[in-house]
C-alpha positions in Angstrom: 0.0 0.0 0.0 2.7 2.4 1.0 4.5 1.4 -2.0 2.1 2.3 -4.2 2.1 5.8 -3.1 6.0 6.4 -4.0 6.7 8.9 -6.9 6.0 7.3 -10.3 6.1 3.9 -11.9 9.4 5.1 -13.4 10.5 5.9 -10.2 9.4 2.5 -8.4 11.4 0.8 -10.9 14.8 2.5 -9.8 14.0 3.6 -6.4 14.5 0.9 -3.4 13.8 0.8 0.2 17.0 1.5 1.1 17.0 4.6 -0.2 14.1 5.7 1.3 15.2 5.1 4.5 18.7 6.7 4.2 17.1 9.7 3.4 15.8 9.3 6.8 13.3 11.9 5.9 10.2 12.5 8.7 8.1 12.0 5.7 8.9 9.0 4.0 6.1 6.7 3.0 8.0 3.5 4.1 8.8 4.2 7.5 5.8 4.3 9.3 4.9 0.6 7.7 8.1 -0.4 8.7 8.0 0.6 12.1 4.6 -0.4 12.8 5.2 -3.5 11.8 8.4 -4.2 14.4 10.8 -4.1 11.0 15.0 -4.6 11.3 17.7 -2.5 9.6 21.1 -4.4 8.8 24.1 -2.4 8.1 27.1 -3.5 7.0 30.6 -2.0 6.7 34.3 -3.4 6.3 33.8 -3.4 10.3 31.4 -5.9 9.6 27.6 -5.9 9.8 24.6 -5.1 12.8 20.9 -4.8 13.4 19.1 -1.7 14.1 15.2 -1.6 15.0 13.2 0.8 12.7 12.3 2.7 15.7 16.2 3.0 16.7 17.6 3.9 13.1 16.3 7.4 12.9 17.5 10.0 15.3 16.9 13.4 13.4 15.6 15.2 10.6 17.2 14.0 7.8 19.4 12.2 10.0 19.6 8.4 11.1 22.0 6.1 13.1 23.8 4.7 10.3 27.6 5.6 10.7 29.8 7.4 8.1 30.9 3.9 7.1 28.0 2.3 7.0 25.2 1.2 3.8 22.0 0.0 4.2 22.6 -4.2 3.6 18.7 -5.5 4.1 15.3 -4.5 5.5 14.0 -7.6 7.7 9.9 -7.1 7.8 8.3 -10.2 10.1 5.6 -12.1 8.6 2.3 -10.5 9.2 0.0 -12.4 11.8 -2.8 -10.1 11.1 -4.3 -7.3 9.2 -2.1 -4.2 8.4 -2.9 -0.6 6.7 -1.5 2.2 5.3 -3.0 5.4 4.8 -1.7 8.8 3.3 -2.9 12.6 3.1 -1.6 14.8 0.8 -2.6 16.9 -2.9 -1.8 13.4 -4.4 -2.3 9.9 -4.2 1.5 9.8 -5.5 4.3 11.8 -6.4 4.1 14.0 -3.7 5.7 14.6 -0.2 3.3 13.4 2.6 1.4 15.8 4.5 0.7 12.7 6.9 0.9 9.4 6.8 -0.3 6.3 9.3 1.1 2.8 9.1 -1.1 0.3 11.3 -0.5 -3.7 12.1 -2.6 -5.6 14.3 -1.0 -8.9 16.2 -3.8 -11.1 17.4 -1.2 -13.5 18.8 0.5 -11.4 21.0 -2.6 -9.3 21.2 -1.0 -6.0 20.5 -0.8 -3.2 18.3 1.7 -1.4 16.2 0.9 2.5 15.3 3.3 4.6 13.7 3.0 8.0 12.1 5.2 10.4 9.7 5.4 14.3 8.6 4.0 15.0 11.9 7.1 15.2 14.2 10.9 15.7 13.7 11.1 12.0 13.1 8.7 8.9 11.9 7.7 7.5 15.5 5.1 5.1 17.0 2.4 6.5 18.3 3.0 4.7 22.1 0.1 5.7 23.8 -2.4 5.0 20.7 -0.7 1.9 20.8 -1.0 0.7 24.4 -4.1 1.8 25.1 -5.9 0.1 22.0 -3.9 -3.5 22.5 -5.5 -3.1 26.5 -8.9 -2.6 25.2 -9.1 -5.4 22.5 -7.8 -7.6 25.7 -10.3 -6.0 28.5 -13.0 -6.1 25.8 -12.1 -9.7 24.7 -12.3 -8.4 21.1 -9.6 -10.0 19.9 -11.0 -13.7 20.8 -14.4 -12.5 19.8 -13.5 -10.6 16.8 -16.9 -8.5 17.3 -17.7 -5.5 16.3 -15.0 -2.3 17.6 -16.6 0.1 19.4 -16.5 3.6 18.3 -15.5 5.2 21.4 -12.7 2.8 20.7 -11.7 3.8 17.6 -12.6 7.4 18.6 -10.3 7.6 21.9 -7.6 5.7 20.0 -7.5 8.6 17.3 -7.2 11.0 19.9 -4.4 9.8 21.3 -2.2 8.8 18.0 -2.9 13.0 17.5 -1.5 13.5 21.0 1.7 11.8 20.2 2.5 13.8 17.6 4.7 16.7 17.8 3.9 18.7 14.0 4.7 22.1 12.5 3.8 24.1 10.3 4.8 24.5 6.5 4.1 25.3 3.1 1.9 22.1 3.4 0.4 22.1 5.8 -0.6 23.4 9.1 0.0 21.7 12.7 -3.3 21.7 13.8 -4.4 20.6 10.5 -1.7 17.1 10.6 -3.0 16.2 14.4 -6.5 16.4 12.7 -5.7 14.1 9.4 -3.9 12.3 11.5 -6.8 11.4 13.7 -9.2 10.7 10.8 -6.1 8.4 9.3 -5.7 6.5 12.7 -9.2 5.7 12.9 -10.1 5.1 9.4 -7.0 2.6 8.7 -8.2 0.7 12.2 -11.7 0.4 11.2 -10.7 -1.1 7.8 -7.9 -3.4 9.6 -10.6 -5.0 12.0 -13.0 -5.7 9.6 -10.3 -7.6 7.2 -9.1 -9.2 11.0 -13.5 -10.1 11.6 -13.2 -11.4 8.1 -10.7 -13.7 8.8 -8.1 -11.7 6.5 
């Protein structure tokens, strides 16, 4: 989904992950999929190679925890165990810099949630709060056993709080108030179409 939403064909074609995340960029597509979904970075250099967690690897604007030495060797994503979504806001579907943009995975088996935003602080980050409280009320609510219906206080309190962990500006495109907003509408549109795929079965 996120994917989809990167430049042009053209660009898809030459373009790789990699390089999306070495631009390290607060509003790259791929990084709040990646860290929603719990994803690895290995690095290598002549020093050899390591591991960094997505929500490790980027520790600025514009600026990540690879070293001077260091490339990008492989993205490790784990297999989904349940529904995942990706949503975007911005003047197009593609070619364009992300005004927001909400990655979301749901894991039934461990009966948590992964919630990660980008273009709405300095870097892409989990939404933490959004993310605990919605993995405690699937639990208290035994939702996730029952698969039934999501309540939309839910879905509204979880919005809420993926706005609250974000820490926006404004620019040319866009306002801060306006990104918490979107952002809001993203969080609980993308968990509304998640659960029904996860009621479904998908």
């Amino acid at each position: 989904m996120a994917s989809r939403t990167v430049g042009s064909p053209q660009i898809r074609a030459r373009g790789t992950l990699g390089g999306n995340l070495g631009s390290a960029s607060p509003a790259g597509d791929a990084h709040p999929v990646l860290l929603a979904s719990d994803a690895v970075v290995e690095v290598a250099s002549v020093a050899g190679s390591r591991r960094i967690p997505a929500a490790h690897f980027f520790t600025g604007v514009k600026r990540s925890a690879l070293r001077p030495d260091e490339l990008i060797a492989a993205v490790a994503v784990p297999t989904g165990t349940g529904p995942q979504q990706f949503a975007k806001i911005g003047t197009r579907n593609a070619m364009v810099i992300a005004v927001a943009s909400f990655g979301l995975t749901l894991f039934p088996e461990e009966q948590r949630v992964g919630a990660a935003f980008g273009s709405a602080a300095p870097t892409p980050r989990h939404a933490e709060r959004a993310e605990e409280f919605l993995g405690g009320a699937l639990a208290e609510g035994d939702l996730w056993s029952s698969r039934a219906p999501l309540p939309e206080t839910v879905a509204t309190r979880f919005g809420d709080l993926v706005a609250a962990d974000t820490a926006p500006i404004d620019d040319v495109r866009g306002t801060a108030a306006y990104r918490r907003h979107a952002l809001s509408v993203l969080a609980r549109r993308t968990l509304g179409w998640a659960w029904d795929d996860y009621r479904k079965g998908a």
